[in-house]
C-alpha positions as CSV (number, residue, x, y, z in Angstrom):
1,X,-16.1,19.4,-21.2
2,X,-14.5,22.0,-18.8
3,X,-11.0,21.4,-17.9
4,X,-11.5,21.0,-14.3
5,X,-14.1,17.7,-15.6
6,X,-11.5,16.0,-17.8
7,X,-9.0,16.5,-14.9
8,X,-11.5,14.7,-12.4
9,X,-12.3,11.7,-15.3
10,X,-8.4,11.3,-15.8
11,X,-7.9,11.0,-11.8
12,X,-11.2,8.7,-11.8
13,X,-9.8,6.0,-14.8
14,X,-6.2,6.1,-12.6
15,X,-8.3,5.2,-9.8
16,X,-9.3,8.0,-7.9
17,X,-10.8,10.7,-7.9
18,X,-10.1,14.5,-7.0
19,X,-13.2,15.9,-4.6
20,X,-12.6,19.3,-3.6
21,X,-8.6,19.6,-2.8
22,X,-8.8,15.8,-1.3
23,X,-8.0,12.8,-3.5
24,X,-10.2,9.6,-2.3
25,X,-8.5,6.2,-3.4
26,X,-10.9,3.2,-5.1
27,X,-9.8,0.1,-4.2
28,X,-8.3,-1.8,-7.1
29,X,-7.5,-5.4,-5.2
30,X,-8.6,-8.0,-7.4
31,X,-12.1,-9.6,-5.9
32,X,-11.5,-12.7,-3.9
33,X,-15.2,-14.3,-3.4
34,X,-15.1,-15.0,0.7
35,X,-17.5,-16.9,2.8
36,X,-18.7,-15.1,5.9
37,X,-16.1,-15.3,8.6
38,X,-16.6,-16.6,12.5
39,X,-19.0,-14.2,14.1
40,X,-18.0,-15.7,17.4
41,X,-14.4,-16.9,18.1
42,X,-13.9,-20.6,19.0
43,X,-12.8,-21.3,23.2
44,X,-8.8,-22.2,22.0
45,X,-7.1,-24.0,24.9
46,X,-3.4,-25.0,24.4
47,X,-2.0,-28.4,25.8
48,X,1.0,-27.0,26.8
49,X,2.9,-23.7,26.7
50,X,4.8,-23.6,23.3
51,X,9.0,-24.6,23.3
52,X,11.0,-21.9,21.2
53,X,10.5,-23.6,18.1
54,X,7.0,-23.9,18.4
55,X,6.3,-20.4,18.8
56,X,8.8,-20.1,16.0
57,X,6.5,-21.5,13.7
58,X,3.1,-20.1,15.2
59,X,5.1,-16.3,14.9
60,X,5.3,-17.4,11.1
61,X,2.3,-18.8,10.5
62,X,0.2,-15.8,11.8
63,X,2.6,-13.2,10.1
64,X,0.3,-11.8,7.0
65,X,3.0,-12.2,4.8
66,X,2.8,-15.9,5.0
67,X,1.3,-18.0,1.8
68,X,3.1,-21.5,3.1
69,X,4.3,-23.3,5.9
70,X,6.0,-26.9,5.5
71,X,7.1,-28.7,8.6
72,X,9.6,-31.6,7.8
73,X,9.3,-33.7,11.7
74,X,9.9,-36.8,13.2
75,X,6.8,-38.7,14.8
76,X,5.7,-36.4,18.0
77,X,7.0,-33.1,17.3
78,X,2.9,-31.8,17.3
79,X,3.1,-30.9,13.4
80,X,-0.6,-31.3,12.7
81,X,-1.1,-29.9,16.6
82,X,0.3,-26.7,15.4
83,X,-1.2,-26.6,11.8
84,X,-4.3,-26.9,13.4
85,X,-4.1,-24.3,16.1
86,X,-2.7,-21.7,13.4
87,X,-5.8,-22.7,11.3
88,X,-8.0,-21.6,14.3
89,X,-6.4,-18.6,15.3
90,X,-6.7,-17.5,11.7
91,X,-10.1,-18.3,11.8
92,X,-10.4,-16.5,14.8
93,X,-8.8,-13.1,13.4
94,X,-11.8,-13.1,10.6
95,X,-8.6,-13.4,8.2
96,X,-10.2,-16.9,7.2
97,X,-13.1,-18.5,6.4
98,X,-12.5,-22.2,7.4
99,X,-10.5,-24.7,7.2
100,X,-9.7,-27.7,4.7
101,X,-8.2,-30.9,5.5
102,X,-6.5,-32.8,3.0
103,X,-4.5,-36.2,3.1
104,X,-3.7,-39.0,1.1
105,X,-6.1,-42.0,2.5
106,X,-3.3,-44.3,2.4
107,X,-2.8,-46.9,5.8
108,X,0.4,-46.2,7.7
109,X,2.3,-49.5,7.2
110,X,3.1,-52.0,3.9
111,X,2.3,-55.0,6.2
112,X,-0.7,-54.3,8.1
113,X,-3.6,-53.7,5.7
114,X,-6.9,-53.9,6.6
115,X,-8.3,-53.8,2.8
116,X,-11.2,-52.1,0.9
117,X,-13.6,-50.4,4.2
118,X,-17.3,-50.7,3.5
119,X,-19.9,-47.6,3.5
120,X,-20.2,-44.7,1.3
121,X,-16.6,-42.2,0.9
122,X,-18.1,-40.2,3.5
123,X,-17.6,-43.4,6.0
124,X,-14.8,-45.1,4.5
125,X,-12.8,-41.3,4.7
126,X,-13.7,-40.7,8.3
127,X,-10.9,-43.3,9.7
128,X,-8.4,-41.0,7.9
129,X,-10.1,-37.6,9.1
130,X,-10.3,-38.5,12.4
131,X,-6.9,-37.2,13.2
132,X,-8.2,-33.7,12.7
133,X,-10.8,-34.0,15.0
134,X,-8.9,-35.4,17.7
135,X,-6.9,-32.6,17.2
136,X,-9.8,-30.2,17.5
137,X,-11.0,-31.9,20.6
138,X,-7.9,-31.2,21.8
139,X,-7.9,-27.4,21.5
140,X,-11.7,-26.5,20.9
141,X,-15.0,-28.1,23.5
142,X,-17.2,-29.6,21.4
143,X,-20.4,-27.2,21.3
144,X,-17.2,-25.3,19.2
145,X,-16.4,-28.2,16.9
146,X,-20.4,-28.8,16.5
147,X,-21.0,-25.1,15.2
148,X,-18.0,-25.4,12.6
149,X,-19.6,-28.2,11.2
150,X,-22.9,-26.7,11.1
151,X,-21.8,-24.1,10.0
152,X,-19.6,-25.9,7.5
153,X,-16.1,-24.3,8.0
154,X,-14.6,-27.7,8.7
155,X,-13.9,-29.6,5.0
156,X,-12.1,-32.6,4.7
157,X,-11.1,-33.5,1.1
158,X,-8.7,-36.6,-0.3
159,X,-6.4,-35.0,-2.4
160,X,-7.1,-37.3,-5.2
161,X,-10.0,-35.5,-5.4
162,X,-9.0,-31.5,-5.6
163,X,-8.6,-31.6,-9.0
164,X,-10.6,-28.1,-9.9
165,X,-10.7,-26.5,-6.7
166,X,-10.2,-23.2,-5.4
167,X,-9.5,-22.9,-1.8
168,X,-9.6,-19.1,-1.0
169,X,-9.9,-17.1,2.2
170,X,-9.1,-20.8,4.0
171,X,-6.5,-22.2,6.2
172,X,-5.2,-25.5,4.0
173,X,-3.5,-28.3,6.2
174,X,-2.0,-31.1,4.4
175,X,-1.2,-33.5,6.6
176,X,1.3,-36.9,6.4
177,X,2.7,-35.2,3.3
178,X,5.4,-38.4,3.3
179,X,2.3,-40.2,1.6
180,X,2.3,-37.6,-1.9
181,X,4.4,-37.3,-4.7
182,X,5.8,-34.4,-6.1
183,X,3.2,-34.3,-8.6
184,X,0.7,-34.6,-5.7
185,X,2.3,-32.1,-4.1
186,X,2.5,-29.3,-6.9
187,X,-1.4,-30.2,-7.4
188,X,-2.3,-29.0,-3.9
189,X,-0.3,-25.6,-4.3
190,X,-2.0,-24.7,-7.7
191,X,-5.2,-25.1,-5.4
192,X,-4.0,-21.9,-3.2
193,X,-6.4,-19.0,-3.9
194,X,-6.0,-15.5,-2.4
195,X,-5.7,-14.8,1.1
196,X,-5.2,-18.6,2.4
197,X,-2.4,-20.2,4.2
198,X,-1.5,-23.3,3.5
199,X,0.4,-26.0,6.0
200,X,1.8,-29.0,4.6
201,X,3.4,-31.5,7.3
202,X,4.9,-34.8,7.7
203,X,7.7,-37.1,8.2
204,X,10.2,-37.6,5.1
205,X,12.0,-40.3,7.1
206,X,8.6,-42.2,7.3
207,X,7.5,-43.0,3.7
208,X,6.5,-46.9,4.0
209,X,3.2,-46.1,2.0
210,X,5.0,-44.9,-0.8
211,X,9.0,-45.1,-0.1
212,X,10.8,-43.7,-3.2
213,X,8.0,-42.4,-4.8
214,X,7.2,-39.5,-2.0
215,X,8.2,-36.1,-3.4
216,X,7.9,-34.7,0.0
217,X,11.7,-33.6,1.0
218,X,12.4,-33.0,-2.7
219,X,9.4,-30.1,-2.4
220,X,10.4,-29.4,0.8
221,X,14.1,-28.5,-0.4
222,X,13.4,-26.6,-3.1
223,X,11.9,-23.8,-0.6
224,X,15.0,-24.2,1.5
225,X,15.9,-20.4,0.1
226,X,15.6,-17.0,0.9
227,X,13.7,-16.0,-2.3
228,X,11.0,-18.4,-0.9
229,X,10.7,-16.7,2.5
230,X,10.5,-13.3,0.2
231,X,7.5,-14.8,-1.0
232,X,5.8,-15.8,2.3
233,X,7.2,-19.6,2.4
234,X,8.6,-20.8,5.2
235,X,10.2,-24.4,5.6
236,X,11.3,-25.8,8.9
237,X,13.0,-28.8,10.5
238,X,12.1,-30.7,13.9
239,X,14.5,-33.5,14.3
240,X,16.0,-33.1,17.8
241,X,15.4,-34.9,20.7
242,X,14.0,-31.7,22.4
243,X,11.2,-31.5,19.4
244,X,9.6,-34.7,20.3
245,X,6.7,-33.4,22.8
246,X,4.3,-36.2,22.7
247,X,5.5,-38.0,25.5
248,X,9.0,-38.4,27.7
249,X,8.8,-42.2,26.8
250,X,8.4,-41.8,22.6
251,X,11.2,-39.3,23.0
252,X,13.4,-42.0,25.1
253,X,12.2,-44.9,22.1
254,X,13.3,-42.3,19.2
255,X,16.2,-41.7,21.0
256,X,17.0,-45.9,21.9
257,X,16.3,-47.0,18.3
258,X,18.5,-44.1,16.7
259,X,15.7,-42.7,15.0
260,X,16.5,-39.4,16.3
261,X,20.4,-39.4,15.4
262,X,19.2,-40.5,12.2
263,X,17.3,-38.3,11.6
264,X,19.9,-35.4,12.2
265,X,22.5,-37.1,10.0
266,X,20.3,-36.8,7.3
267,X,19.2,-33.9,7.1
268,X,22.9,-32.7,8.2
269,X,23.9,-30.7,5.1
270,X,20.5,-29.0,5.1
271,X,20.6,-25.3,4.6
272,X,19.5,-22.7,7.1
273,X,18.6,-19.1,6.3
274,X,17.9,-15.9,8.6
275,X,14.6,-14.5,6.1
276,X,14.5,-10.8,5.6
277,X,12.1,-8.3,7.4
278,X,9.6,-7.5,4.9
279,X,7.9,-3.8,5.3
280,X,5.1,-4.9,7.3
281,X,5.7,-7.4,9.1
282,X,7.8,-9.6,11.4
283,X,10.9,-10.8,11.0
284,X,10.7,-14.4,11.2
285,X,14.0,-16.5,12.5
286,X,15.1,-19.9,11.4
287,X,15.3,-22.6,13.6
C-alpha cells in the first residue's frame, strides 16, 4: 500500500477523507429514526399579541438549544396555549415530526367525581384530551387539525401508559403536571429522545387530585440553576396579576380571593438566574 493510500484510509477511519488537497467531512451524528416532517405548514393564528413574558418563553422554546421547558402558573396564564403554539411552530420549521400529548387522566376536584366513564380508552381518554384540541382549534382551522390526524402527527398518550417509549424528533407537552409525582415526572423525561422538546406545565398551587403527593415544584426546583439552562432547560414562573390573560374577570377573582398574592408569597424565595449565551444561539432572559 503506497503511502499516499494509508494516509487517505487513516483520514477515512478519523472520519474523513482527503480528495485531492480538499478534506470532505462524514457525518458522525448518531442516527435518530425521524418520521417525515409537514410538507405543508399548518395556517397558525395567535389570539392575542404575546405580553413580554410570553414571548419570553416562545424566544426559549424555539431556541435550538432547548431540550425542556417547565412553566410553573396560576390558572389563566395560557400555559398549555403556549406549549401548544411552540409545538406547532416547531412542527412548522421541519425541526419536528408531531406532537405528543400526555396527562394524568385524573378529574380536577376531590369532591366532584363523576366515576368510572363507559366505552373503550379511546372514548373514556377523549374528555381529558379534549383540552388539546380546543387548543388547536384555537390556533389551527380545522381542514389543519383534520390532516394532522390523518396524517397521525397528533398522539395523545396517559402517562401511565409510556412505559417503553421513545419520543424522538417530537414536540412533548405534558400538561396539568400538578397531577404527577416525582416518580411520574422522572418517567416522562427518560422518554426524551433526540431532537424533541419537551413542555411540562401546570399549577403547583392546584394539587387537589393528588395534594402532597405531586412532585411537580420539587422537579420544577431542582432546574431552578444555571447548569440546567447550560443544558437547554429552562424553568419559569407566572404568578402575577399581569400573567393571568384568560379574562379581565378571572384576573379580578384571583386577585379578590388572594389567590394571586398567594401565590407570589410562595414562591417568594425562589431563585432567579440570567442563563448564559451559548455559541449558537440566543441569549434567553429570565422572567
Amino acid at each position: 500500500m503506497t503511502k499516499r493510500k494509508r494516509r487517505a484510509l487513516a483520514l477515512a477511519e478519523a472520519g474523513s477523507a482527503e480528495v485531492g488537497v480538499e478534506t470532505v467531512k462524514r457525518d458522525t451524528s448518531p442516527f435518530v429514526y425521524q418520521e417525515p416532517k409537514l410538507k405543508t405548514p399548518v395556517a397558525i393564528r395567535q389570539r392575542y399579541a404575546l405580553n413580554d413574558k410570553q414571548a419570553v418563553i416562545m424566544e426559549a422554546a424555539m431556541d435550538k438549544g432547548t431540550k425542556i421547558v417547565m412553566i410553573d402558573g396560576l390558572w389563566g396564564t395560557s400555559k398549555t396555549y403556549l406549549s401548544v403554539l411552540a409545538a406547532l411552530q416547531l412542527m412548522n420549521e421541519k425541526r419536528v415530526s408531531g406532537l405528543v400529548y400526555l396527562r394524568n387522566p385524573l378529574e380536577a376536584t376531590s369532591t366532584a367525581k363523576i366515576g368510572t366513564l363507559p366505552g373503550t380508552l379511546e372514548e373514556r381518554l377523549a374528555t381529558y384530551n379534549a383540552i388539546l384540541f380546543d387548543k388547536l382549534a384555537e390556533l389551527i382551522p380545522k381542514p389543519d387539525i383534520d390532516r394532522l390526524k390523518k396524517e397521525e402527527r397528533v398522539e395523545c398518550i396517559p402517562v401511565g401508559l409510556i412505559q417503553g417509549k421513545t419520543f424522538s424528533c417530537k414536540a412533548v407537552i405534558v400538561d396539568e403536571a400538578a397531577s404527577l409525582s416525582h416518580d411520574d415526572l422522572m418517567l416522562v423525561v427518560s422518554r426524551l429522545g433526540e431532537r424533541s422538546v419537551l413542555f411540562i406545565v401546570g399549577d403547583s398551587t392546584h394539587q387537589l387530585t393528588i395534594g402532597a403527593k405531586s412532585g411537580f415544584r420539587r422537579f420544577f426546583e431542582t432546574f431552578l440553576d444555571e447548569d440546567s439552562m447550560e443544558h437547554g432547560v429552562y424553568t419559569f414562573e407566572l404568578r402575577d396579576r399581569d400573567d393571568i390573560v384568560r379574562s379581565g374577570i378571572l384576573r379580578w377573582i384571583m386577585e379578590k380571593t388572594g389567590a394571586v398574592k398567594y401565590a407570589q408569597d410562595a414562591s417568594a424565595d425562589t431563585p432567579m438566574f440570567e442563563p448564559k449565551p451559548r455559541e449558537g444561539t440566543r441569549n434567553i432572559p429570565s422572567i
